[in-house]
N, C-alpha and C positions, 0 to 999 in steps of 0.2 A: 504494500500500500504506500510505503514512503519512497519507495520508487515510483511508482508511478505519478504519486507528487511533485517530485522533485524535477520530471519529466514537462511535466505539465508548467512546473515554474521557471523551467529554462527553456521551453517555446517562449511563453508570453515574455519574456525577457527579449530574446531572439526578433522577437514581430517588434516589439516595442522599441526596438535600435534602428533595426533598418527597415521598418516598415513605414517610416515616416520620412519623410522627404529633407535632406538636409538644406541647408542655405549654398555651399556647392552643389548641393544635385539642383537645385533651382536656376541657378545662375547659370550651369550649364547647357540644362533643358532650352533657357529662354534664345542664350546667346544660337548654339544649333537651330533651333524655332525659326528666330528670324532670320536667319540663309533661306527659309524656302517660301518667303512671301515675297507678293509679287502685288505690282500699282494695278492699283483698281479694286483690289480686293472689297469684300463689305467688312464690316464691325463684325457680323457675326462669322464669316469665313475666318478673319487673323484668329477670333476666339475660340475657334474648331482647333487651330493648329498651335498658339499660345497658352491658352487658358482665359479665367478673369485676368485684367490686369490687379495689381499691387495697387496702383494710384491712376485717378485718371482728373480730367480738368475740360472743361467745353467751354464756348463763349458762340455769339454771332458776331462775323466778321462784319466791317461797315459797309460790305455789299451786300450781305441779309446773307450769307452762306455759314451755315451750321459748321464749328471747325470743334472736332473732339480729338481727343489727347488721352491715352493710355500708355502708361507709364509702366514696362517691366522691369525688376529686377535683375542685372546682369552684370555687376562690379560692387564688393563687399569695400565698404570705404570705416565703416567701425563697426565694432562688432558686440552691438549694443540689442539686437534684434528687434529693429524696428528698421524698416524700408522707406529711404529717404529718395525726392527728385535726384540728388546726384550719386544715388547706386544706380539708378534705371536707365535704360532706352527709352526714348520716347517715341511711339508710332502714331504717326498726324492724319486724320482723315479730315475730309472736307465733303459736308452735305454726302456723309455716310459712304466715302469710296478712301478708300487707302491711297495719298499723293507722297508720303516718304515716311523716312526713320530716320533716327538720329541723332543725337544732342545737336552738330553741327546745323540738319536740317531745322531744327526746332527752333533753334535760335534764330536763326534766317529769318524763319517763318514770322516769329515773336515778332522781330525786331518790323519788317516790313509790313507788317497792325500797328504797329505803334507808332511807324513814322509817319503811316498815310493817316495815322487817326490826328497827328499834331499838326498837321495841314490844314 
């Protein structure tokens, strides 16, 4: 009987290590993920192939065009276990279609809202 206990306590041990997802296997998963997205995609396509995002952000641009922002997980910058904008990718749609990824694109993007809105 204490065998077969003890059995039973070193599975649930076993599930309970590597049954959960680590903060590398995350970062992993995301970074491979987005290798194989592609422009144009919908919100619900990148989430078939990503997941939920970790953080996400929308706004209307001042042409009336829907811009959302999901934010993965893919660079551990402290290791505090909470998911910050600068551990993540950002993948940018507009009026629900995928136009890039990237901190670089993201910024771009930002900045070129910001300049046409100060006009």
């Amino acid at each position: 009987m204490k065998k077969h206990l003890m059995k039973i306590l070193v599975l649930i041990l076993l599930i309970a290590i590597f049954g959960c997802a680590t903060p590398g296997m995350v970062m992993d998963r995301n970074n491979n993920n987005l290798l194989t997205l592609e422009m144009g995609m919908t919100k619900n396509q990148v989430m078939e192939i990503m997941d939920k995002p970790d953080l996400n952000e929308a706004y209307k641009s001042l042409y009336g065009k829907n811009m959302c922002i999901f934010f993965y997980y893919t660079q551990r910058q402290r290791s505090d276990w909470s998911v910050t904008k600068d551990e993540c990718t950002p993948v940018v749609f507009e009026n629900g279609q995928l136009i890039g990824w990237g901190s670089e694109f993201y910024e771009i993007r930002k900045n070129v809202d910001i300049t046409i809105r100060e006009d």
